[in-house]
N, C-alpha and C positions, 0 to 999 in steps of 0.2 A: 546486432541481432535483438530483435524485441520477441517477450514470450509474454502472453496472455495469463493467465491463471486466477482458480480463486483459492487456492490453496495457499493461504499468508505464510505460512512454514515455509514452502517452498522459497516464494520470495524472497523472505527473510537471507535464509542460508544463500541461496544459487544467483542471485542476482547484486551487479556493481548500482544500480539505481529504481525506486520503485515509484510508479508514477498512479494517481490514483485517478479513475475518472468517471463518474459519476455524470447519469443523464446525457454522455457527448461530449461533455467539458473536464478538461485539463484542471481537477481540482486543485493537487498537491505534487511534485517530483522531489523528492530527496535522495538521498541515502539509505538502504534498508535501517539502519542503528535507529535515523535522527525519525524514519517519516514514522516509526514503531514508540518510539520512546516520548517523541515531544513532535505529534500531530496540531500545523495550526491552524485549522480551520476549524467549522464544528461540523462538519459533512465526516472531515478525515478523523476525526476527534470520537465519533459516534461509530464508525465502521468495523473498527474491530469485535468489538460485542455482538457482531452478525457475521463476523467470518470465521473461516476455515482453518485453524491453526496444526493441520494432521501434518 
């Protein structure tokens, strides 16, 4: 099952993999721990400072 969302909290908590995608493309897929903790791109790197963490 795949779920949509912009709310990173949700993600974080409720999801086994978070895949980030930007413009169409397939930026980053990890784990919520890893793609939250140690982002490696600078697209994934720069995204949280404009999301949703409720």
């Amino acid at each position: 099952m795949a779920c949509m969302t912009r709310v990173m909290g949700f993600a974080k908590r409720g999801d086994d993999c978070v895949v980030f995608v930007d413009v169409g493309d397939k930026v980053q897929g990890a784990p919520p721990q890893a793609f939250f903790a140690v982002p490696k791109f600078p697209r994934t790197r720069n995204f949280p400072a404009r999301a949703h963490f409720d």
